[in-house]
N, C-alpha and C positions, 0 to 999 in steps of 0.2 A: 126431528130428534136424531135420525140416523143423519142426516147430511150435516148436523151442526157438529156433532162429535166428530167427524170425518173432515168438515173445514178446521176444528182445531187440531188434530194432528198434524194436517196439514202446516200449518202454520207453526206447528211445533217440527215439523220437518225441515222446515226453513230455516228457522234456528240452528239446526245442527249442521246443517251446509253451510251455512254462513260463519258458523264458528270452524266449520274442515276447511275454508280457503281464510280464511281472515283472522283466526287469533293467532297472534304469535307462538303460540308451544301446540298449536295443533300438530305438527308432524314430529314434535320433539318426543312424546311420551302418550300414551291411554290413560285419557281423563280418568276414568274410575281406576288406576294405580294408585292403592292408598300410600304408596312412600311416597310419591310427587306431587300427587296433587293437591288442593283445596275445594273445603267443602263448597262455596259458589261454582268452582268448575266444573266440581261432581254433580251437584245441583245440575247444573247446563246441561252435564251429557245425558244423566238419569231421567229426567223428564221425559225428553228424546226418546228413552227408548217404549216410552207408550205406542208412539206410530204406527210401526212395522204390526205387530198384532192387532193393534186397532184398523187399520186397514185392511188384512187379513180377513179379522171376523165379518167387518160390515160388507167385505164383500160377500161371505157366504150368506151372510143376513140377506144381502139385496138378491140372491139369487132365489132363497124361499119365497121373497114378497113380492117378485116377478113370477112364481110359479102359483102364489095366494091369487096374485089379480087375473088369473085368467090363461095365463102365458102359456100355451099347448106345448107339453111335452115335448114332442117330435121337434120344433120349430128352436123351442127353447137351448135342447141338446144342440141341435146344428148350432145355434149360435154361439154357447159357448164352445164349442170346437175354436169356431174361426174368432173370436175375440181370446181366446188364448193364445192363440198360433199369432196373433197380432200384437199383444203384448209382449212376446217372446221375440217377435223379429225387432219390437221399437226399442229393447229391452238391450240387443246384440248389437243395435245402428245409435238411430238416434240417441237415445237416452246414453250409451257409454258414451259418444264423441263428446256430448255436452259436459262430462264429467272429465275427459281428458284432456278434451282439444287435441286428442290424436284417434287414429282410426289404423289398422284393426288391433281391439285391445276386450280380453273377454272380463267381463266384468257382471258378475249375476248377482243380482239383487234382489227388492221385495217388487217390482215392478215381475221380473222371470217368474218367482215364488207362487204371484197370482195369477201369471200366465198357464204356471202346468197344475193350479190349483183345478182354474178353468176346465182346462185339459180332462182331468180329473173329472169335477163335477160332470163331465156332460156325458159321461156313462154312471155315474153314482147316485143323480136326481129318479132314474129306474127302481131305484131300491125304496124300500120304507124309511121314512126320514127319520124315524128311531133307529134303523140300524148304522146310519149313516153318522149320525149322534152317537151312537156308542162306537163307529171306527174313530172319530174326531179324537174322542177320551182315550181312545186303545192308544193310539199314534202320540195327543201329548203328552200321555202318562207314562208309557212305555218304551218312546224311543232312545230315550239314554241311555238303556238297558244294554243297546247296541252299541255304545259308544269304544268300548274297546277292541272291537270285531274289527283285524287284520283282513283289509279286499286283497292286501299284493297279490293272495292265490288264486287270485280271479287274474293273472296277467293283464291282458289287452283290455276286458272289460273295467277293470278295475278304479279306470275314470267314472265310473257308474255310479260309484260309493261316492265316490265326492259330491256328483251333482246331486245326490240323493239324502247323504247323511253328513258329509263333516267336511267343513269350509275346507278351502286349499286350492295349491293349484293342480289344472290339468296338465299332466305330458303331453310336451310339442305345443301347445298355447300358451302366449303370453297375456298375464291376465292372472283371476283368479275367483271361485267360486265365493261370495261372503253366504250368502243364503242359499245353503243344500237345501231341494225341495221339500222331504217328504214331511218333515215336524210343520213348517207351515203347511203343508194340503191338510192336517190334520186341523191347525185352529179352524181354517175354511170350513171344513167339515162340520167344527163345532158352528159355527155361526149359520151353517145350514140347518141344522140340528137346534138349534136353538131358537127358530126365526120364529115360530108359534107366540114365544112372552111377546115379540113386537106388535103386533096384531090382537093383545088383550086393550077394553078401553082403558083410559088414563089412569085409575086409581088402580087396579088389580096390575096394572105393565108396570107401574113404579114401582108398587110393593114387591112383585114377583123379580123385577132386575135389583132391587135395591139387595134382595135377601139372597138370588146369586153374587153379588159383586162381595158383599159382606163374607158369602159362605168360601169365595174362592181367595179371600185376604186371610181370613182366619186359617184354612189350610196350610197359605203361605206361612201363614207364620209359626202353627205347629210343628212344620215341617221341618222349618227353617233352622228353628229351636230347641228341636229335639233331635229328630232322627239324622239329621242328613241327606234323608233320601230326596231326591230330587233334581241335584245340580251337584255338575262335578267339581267344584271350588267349595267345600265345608265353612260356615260361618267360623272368623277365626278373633276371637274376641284381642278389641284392642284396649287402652289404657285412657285414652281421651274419648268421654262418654259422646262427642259428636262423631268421630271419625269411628266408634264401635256402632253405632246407627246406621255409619254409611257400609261400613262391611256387611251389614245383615241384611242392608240390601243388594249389593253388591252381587249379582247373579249374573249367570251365564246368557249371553242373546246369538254366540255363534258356536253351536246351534241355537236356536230358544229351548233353555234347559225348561221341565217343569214348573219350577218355579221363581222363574221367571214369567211366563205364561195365565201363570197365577194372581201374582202380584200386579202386572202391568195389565190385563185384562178388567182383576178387579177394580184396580185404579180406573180407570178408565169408562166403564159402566157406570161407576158412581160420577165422577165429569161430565158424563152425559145423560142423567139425571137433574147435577146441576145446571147445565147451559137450557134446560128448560123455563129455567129461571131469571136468564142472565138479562145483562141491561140490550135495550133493540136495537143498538146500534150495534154492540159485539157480536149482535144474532146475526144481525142483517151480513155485515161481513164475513163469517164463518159460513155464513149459507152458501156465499157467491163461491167461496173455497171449496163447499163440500158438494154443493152440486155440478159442480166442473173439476171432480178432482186429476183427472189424468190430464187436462188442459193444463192446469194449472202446474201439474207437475213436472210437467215438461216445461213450461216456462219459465220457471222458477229455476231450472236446472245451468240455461244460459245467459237469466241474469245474473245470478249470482256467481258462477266463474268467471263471464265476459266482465261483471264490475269488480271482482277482484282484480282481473288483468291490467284494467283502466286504470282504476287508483294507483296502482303496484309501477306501471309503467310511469305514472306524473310521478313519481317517491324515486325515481330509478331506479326501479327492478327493472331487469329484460322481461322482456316480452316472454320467449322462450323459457323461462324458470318456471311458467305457469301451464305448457306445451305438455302433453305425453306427463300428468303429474301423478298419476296414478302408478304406472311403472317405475318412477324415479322422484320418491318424494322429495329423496335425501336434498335434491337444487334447492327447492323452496325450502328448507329450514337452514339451509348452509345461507340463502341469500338474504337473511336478515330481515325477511318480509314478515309482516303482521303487525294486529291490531290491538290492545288491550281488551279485557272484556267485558269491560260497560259502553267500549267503545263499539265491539263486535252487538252489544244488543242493541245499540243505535242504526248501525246497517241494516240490520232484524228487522225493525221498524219501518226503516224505510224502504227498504223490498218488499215487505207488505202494502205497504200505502202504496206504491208502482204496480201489484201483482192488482190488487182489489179493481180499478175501473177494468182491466181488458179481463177477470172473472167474473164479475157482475153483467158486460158485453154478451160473454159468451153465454151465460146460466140465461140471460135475456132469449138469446137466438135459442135456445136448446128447451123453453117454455114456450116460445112461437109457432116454432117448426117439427114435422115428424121427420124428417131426414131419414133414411137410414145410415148413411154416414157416422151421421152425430151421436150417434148410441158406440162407436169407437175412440170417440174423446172425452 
């Protein structure tokens, strides 16, 4: 159940890379801009933003039901120590270059996010796992609260705020923070705090996650509806009842405001309720995704730049247009490059079909073998 819902984000991850190197108005404008875009594009990017929380949680998840099966405390903290400090350096190397094709370039993301989430956990699994469940709710109910809090008078520190609460860049690095850590250590938290419903047998685990997932949409959408409180972009009703649908959804992810948190969590729980249902072939696939998801993620990261560069170069794009593209979008939309996007869900597709045999490989080696290794991929 946890690895299926985890292979489909996955795979809704991929989606969203592949339309940042391959549709044509990628670099031109943000998909959820209600004056430019269309509701398929919205579509596109809004699904997308299930992932990042959904991997979030199920990591905090996996770390309750590592510490249900037996996993000694002592043993358990050591390790996430060094499996965060490891996500955080693949995070600052590998993972940015494959995103840039240049090197050094700081770039934090939801890979760092569950790095110093780790970090975190591995003095917080000390505490009672309800208190930990109520820091989870304090951090994503509460941290917006902060949102207007001026660091400059923290001077030299004052990069602190950034990696901690509000996207931007750091002085003196080129680069820039998209995911400040601590709202995400917060959903981790929840999914720590939460891991007990995973471990109810099947009839009470569906009813109990179905009547979470239900109870945190409806919030969403009292919230949403009424008060405001939550996200700092106010529902701003439009005139065309589809594109007034997509503003109501239309929430904040840098930071993940509340609710947003809300919404794409709930979404999400109900998704993986349903893929218990789903047909065994899409099971069997998502599986290979979710039980090799940092494999897979790293994989996915240099097919899908290395085959935009490919096709880009036989089209006559330079090479170089798709080099250091993080820093200097503006080449690639000035060079005419990109895909339409039925054409960009066709790539989708077939990135998958390429990712599936060498994830299935690896999920094979990682059910064979205890390594210790392979508990870092």
């Amino acid at each position: 159940m946890v690895d299926a819902l985890r292979g489909l984000v996955i795979a809704l991850m991929v989606l969203d890379h592949v339309r940042d190197y391959f549709h044509w108005q990628a670099f031109a404008f943000n998909p959820t801009d209600l004056a430019r875009t269309t509701p398929l594009l919205f579509a596109t990017r809004w699904i997308t933003h299930l992932c990042a929380p959904s991997f979030v949680l199920l990591a905090g998840v996996s770390i309750f039901l590592q510490q249900a099966g037996g996993y000694p405390r002592p043993a358990q903290s050591r390790f996430l120590l060094s499996r965060g400090l490891w996500l955080i350096g693949l995070e600052l190397t590998v993972i940015v270059f494959g995103f840039n094709f240049a090197w050094p370039f700081l770039f934090l993301q939801v890979i760092w996010a569950i790095g110093v989430g780790m970090l975190a956990m591995a003095a917080l699994i000390w505490l009672p796992r309800t208190a930990v469940l109520a820091l989870g709710i304090a951090i994503v109910a509460g941290h917006g609260l902060l949102a207007g809090f001026d660091a400059s008078r923290w001077g030299a520190l004052a990069p602190l705020w950034t990696l901690a609460m509000r996207p931007g860049a750091v002085p003196g690095i080129e680069g820039f923070v998209a995911y400040p850590a601590l709202p995400w250590v917060g959903i981790l938290c929840l999914g720590y705090g939460l891991g007990p419903l995973f471990l109810l047998d099947a009839p009470h685990r569906r009813r109990a996650i179905a009547a979470l997932a239900l109870a945190m949409l409806a919030a969403f959408a009292l919230l949403r509806a009424g008060t405001g409180f939550g996200d700092p972009s106010p529902w701003q009703r439009q005139d065309d009842p589809v594109f007034d649908a997509m503003a109501f959804l239309n929430v904040s992810k840098y930071p993940p405001s509340l609710l947003y948190a809300l919404v794409t969590l709930g979404v999400s729980l109900l998704l993986m309720l349903a893929l218990e249902h789903g047909p065994g072939r899409l099971r069997r696939m998502l599986l290979a995704f979710g039980r090799t998801p940092l494999f897979t993620y790293l994989l996915h990261i240099y097919l899908v730049h290395g085959l935009a560069l490919l096709i880009g170069v036989v089209r006559g794009i330079p090479a170089t247009v798709f080099v250091g593209i993080l820093g200097n979008p503006g080449r690639i939309a000035e060079s005419g490059w990109g895909l339409s996007l039925p054409a960009v869900f066709a790539v989708w597709l077939g990135v998958l079909a390429a990712l599936y045999p060498l994830s299935r490989w690896f999920a094979g080696v990682k059910a064979r073998r205890r390594d210790r290794w392979l508990s870092y991929l």
